[in-house]
Steps between C-alpha positions, in 0.01 A plus 500: 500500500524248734747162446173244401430787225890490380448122509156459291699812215810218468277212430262719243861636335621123482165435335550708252831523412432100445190585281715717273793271485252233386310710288768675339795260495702684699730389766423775753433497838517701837657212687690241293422226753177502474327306191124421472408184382149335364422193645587307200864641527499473818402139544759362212771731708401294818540207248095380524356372226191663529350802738312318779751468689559868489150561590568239787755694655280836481206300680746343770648823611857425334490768285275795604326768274648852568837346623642255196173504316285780290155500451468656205105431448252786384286630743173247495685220356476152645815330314849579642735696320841437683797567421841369735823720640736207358784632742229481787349205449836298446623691828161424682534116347852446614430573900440170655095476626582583840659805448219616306313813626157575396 
């Protein structure tokens, strides 16, 4: 098992153990810190009053899919399903522009 394998097995376990907490009701998770958010959520969070914006910040590199961003989409399907690493994307919104890396 090499370290990109141990990597992709955390982000399907945080996945799921979000899945179930939402499905469920139940406040479990594997890592505490991490909470997955729809873009609805997410955008009121960021305190927008809609999602473009959100969508904005995907298309402009801010915040990047398989770093603070999910795509949660069905294989074949043309319309985004994302869903936001709150603690990530706050982190990732907080660094000044500059100190951004890609």
């Amino acid at each position: 098992m090499t370290k990109n394998d141990i990597m992709e097995e955390e982000k399907v376990r945080a996945i799921i153990w979000d899945e179930l907490r939402k499905a469920f009701g139940v406040n479990v998770a594997s890592n505490p810190d991490i909470e997955f958010l729809n873009t609805s959520e997410i955008a009121k969070i960021l305190g927008y009053k809609n999602t473009r914006p959100i969508y904005a910040l995907i298309e402009s590199g801010v915040l990047r899919i398989g770093q603070e961003v999910q795509d949660r989409r069905s294989p074949g399907s043309q319309k985004a399903d994302y869903y936001f690493n709150k603690n990530a994307c706050l982190k990732r919104l907080n660094t000044p522009p500059e100190k951004r890396a890609n």
